[in-house]
C-alpha positions, 0 to 999 in steps of 0.5 A: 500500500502507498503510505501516503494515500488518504483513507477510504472509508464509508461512514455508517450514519452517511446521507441520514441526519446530522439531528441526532433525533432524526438520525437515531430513528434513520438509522433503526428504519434502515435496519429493516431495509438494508438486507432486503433483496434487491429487485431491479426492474428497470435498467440496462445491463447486458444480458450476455454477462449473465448468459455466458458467465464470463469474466470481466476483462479489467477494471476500465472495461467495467468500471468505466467504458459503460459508464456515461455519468462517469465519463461525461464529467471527463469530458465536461474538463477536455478529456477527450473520449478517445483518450478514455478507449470509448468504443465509437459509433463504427465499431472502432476504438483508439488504440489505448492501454486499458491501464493507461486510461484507468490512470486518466480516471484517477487522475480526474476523479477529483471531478465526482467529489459531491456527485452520486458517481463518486459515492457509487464507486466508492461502495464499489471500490470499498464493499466489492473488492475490499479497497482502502485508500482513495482513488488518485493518481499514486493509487491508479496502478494498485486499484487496476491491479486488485480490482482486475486480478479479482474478477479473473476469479470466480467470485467476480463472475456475474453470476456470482456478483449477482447472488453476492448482491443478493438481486432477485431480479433484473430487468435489461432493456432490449430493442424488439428487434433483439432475438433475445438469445441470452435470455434464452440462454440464461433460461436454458442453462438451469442457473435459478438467477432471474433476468428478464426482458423489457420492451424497447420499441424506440427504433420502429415508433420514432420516424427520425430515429437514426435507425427506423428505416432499417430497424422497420425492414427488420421488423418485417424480415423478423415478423413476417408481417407486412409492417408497411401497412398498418394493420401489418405493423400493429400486428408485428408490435403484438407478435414481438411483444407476446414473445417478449412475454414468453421470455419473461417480460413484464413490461414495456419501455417508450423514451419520447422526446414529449409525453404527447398522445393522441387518439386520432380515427382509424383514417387518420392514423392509417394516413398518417402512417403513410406518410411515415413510411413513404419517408415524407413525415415532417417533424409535427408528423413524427410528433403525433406518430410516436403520440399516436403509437403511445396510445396503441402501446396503452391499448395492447397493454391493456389486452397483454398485460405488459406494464408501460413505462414512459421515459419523456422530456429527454433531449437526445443525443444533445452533442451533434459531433459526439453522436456522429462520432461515438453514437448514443448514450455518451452523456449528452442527453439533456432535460427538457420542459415537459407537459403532462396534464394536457399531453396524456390526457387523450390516453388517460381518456381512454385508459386512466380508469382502466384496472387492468392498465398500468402506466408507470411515468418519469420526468427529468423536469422537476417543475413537474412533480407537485404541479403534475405528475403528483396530482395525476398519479394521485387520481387516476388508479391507472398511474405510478410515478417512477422515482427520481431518474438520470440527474435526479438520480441522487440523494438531492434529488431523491429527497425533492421527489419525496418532497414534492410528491408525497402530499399528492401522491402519497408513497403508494402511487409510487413504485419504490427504485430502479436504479436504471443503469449499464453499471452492474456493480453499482447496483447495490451501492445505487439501492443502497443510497435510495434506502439510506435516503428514503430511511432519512425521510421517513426518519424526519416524518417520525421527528415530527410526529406526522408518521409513528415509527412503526408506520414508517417501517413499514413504508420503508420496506414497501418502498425497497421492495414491495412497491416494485414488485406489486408495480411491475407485475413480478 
């Protein structure tokens, strides 16, 4: 060990209290919650890890290459992502040393202090591989070795890490044109880990996604429905989502720019959709298409049973020339003002009162919480709120959505955690912080006697576990 380096260590009082009243009872609720099994149904891991079961290479592969919230702060201080061996969008990479780039994190991992990525990794660093001292630079090589010598052993595979972490389920996202072979695989191969699927039809309903043309062809080729007419291509959404449910599904995913649905009349949609696939849809076209999709998701989740998530008011792929030259998810999705009363209103006509319905909603605009989504969600049975997302996706933000929602919402019109992530060891450490957060909260209601503590414990437990499970159907 280098004598120099500074301590690492995890405070066991951290994110509750410095109110020794409201801290004491923080910490008795977290008792209730901190060994709970941890349920994961949302999120974007890669399902060949569980499949195939293979080591991780080295600690940039995993640690760093998959992590946006990571890199993106680099990049924010003139790191470029070459330097870092980010994949680019054709496949290619530049020629980088694994080690070399794990050095230009510890160098620049000065840039997380405060920031959730910091606490996340830290637990990672700490609990999962047992290190002691800070990441820095005169600490890089000590870190790249443990953490890479580890996982060439069997107590780092996935399927190891995933049973250490005590996870009874994840859900991976994929697109309906995925084959899903690794979920057949994992099923297949006897091992009792549950990973399931969700439904991701983002390239065959977004007429200006970069891949819909092609990713339409493919949907034909793969249904073997005729989805340029749209009977044809309703018809191909119900034959992917059905086997999406054979394989585990219980849900479906829709990352819109808007929140907007519509209920046009059977002509209207059939025109519109023309004019989709003949390639002429202007932007307002490619508006009410992905709306009017919105509502014939809602409509095939009320016939199958798929709960619907709606991840709106994200704007994409905001750096032109980062997307062209490394393509999606590289950090540059930005929040945007969202609508929701006015927007889901058409939907909500149609399937707000329905009981066999079930709408889960984000946001990354927080104006929304009390003004919207909180007064929705606390009306109509057909909707959830899921927790804080993205850049709210920390203990700031985590406390302002409690905050915010509770007196519309109440705890019970929301769904608990996902901890919607690529980063698989930060899983534990992101649930962790959720319950830490959600104990602290819960902690102050008592303080104040709006809450008796048994009834906080209560909700604790539903929160970290029961509420997702009831919520998405698992």
């Amino acid at each position: 060990m280098n004598t120099t380096s500074k301590p690492l260590t995890l405070h066991e009082d951290r994110l509750f209290s410095s109110d020794t009243t409201q801290r004491a009872i923080a910490r008795r609720l977290y008792t209730q919650v901190a060994r709970l099994p941890i349920i994961s149904p949302h999120g974007h891991t890669d399902p060949a890890w569980f499949a195939d079961n293979q080591p991780f290479a080295n600690a940039t592969e995993l640690l760093l290459l998959p992590d946006h919230y990571v890199f993106r702060m680099l990049y924010s201080q003139g790191v470029s992502l070459d330097a870092l061996g980010i994949p680019r969008r054709d496949g290619s990479r530049a020629d980088v040393d694994p080690r070399e780039a794990w050095r230009l994190l510890a160098r620049h991992f000065q840039l997380l202090r405060g920031t959730p990525s910091s606490m996340w990794l830290n637990h990672v660093f700490h609990e999962v591989f047992g290190l002691h001292v800070r990441l820095e630079e005169s600490t890089a090589n000590q870190y790249y070795d443990v953490i890479t010598e580890s996982l060439q052993t069997p107590a780092f595979r996935p399927r190891a890490l995933f049973e250490r972490f005590n996870i009874e389920l994840i859900a991976t996202t994929e697109s309906p044109l995925d084959p899903l072979r690794h979920h057949a695989a994992i099923r297949e191969s006897g091992w009792p880990g549950r990973v399931v699927t969700a439904y991701r039809p983002d390239p065959v309903i977004d007429p200006e996604h970069e891949q819909f043309p092609d990713a339409l062809w493919q949907f034909g080729e793969l249904t073997g429905e005729d989805v340029y007419s749209w009977d044809g291509y309703l018809a191909a959404h119900r034959q992917r989502r059905a086997f999406f449910a054979q394989m585990g599904a219980t849900s479906t995913d829709h990352g819109h720019p808007s929140a907007a649905t519509a209920d046009l009349a059977d002509a209207e949609a059939r025109q519109l959709f023309d004019t989709v696939v003949r390639g002429k849809a202007s932007a307002a076209d490619a508006e009410l298409f992905r709306a009017q999709m919105l509502t014939e998701m809602a409509a095939m989740s009320q016939d199958d049973g798929l709960v619907m998530q709606l991840h709106p008011g994200c704007f994409r792929n905001h750096n032109r020339n980062l997307f062209e030259r490394y393509g999606r998810d590289k950090g540059a999705d930005l929040p945007l003002r969202t609508d929701y009363v006015k927007a889901l209103k058409p939907l909500l006509d149609r399937f707000g009162n329905a009981p066999d319905f079930r709408l889960i909603l984000f946001t990354l605009d927080e104006s929304t919480y009390s003004r919207e989504l909180a007064p929705l969600a606390g009306h109509y049975p057909a909707l959830l709120l899921g927790p804080a997302w993205w850049f709210h996706d920390a203990p700031e933000g985590m406390w302002r959505f409690r905050e915010q929602t509770l007196s519309s919402a109440g705890f019970y019109n929301t769904v608990g955690f996902n901890d919607d992530t690529r980063a698989f060891l930060s899983i534990p450490a992101r649930h962790d912080v959720a319950r830490r957060v959600d104990c602290a909260f819960l902690a102050k209601l008592v303080a104040e006697h709006r809450l008796d503590e048994d009834e906080a414990a209560e909700v604790a437990i539903d929160l970290a576990y029961r509420l997702p499970k009831q919520a998405y159907k698992l």
